[in-house]
N, C-alpha and C positions, 0 to 999 in steps of 0.2 A: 689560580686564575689571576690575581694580581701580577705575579709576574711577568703573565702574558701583556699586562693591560701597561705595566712600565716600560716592557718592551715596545709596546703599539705608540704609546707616547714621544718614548726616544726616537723610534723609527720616525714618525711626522715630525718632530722638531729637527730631527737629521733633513729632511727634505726639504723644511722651508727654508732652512739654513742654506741649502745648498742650489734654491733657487734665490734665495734673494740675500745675500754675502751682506750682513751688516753688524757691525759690533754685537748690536744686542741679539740677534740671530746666532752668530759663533756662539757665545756663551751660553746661550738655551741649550745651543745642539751639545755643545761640552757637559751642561753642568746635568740635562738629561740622558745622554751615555754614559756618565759617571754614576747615577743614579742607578741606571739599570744593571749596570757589572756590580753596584754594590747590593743591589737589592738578590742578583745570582747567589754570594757570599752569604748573605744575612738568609736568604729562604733554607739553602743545603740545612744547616746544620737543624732548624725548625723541624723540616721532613727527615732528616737522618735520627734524631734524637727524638723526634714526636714529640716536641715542645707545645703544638698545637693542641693535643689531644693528653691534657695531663691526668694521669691517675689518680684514682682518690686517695691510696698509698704512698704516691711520691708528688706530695704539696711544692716540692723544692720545684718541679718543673717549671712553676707559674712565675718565679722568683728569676728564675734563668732565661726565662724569653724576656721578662720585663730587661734585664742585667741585656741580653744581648742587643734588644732593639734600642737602648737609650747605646749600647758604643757602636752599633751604625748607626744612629741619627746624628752622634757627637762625631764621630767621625767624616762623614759625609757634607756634615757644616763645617769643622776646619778643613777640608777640602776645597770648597769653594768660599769660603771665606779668604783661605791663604788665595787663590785664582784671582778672588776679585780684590780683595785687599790688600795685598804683600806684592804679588808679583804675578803676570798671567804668563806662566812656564810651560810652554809645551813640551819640552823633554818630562819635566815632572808631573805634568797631568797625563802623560799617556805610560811614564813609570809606574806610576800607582793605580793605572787603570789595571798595564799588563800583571801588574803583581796577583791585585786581586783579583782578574779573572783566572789568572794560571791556578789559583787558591779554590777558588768556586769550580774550575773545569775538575781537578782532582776530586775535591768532594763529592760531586754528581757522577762523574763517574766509579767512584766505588759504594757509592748508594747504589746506580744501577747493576755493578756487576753482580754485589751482593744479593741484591733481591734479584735476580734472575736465577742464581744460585740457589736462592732457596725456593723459589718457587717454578722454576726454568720454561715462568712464562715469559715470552720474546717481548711484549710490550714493557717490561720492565727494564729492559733495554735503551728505550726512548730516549730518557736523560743521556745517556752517552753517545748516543746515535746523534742527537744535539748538540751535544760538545762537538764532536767529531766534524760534522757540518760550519758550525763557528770556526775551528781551529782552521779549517779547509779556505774559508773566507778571507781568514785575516790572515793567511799565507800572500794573497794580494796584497795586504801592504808593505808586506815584507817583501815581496818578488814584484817592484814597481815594473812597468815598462812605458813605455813613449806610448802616448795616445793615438789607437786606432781611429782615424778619418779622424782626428780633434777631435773626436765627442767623448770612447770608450776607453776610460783607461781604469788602473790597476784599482783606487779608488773606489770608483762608478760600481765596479764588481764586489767590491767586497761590502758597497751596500745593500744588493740584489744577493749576493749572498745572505747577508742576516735578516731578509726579510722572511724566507724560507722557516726558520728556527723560530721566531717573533710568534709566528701564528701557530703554529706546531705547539708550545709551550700553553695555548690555550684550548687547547683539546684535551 
């Protein structure tokens, strides 16, 4: 459920951003998209490993969520530390966005193939079926074009794209 809700977050910081273009506005919308592709990375491994749900036999599990959430939250702070502090780099913020989500898209996808494999029920599917949806989207930013009538262009889409997945992820 949280992922869904960092998702929902990013999405409206994305939109007020892009209704109202002001320093501090880009950087919410930045530093809550970065948030959200890091929170994709940091959940996989939780749900793939069932860090969540440790066993009374394997104590180490509780030791490796605390180990994993402290190197994304340190990560995630020199993130936007270097953004706001060092330098505000758009090639390097949307490098490290695409890293890690190519990172979390592979993960969630072989959670799901896996578990539909073993259980070859179709709903376990979903996490890939959500990648796949993402991936589709952010092909618009890669395949820009000139804006239909000024209003629709390659952008515009691929935020109406990720709205689809945003709420999906809360189901």
């Amino acid at each position: 459920m949280m992922f869904g809700y960092v998702g929902l977050v990013s999405w409206a910081a994305s939109m007020v951003f892009h209704t109202r273009d002001y320093p501090v506005t880009e950087k919410v919308d930045y530093f809550a998209a970065g948030a959200n592709v890091l929170y994709g990375l940091y959940y996989a491994p939780i749900r793939l490993f069932r860090l969540d749900n440790p066993q009374g036999d394997k104590p180490y599990k509780n030791s490796l969520l605390r180990l994993w959430t402290l190197t994304c939250l340190l990560l995630y702070t020199a993130h936007v530390s270097f953004l706001s502090f060092v330098r505000w780099d758009y090639t390097y913020n949307m490098a490290a966005n695409v890293a890690v989500g190519i990172t979390s898209n592979i993960l969630w996808v072989g959670y799901s193939y896996a578990r539909w494999r073993k259980s070859g029920k179709t709903w376990h599917l979903w996490p890939a079926m959500i990648v796949l949806v993402v991936v589709l989207a952010m092909s618009m930013e890669v395949l820009d074009f000139v804006p239909w009538k000024l209003m629709i262009d390659a952008h515009s889409l691929w935020h109406l794209g990720t709205a689809g997945p945003t709420v999906w992820w809360c189901w």
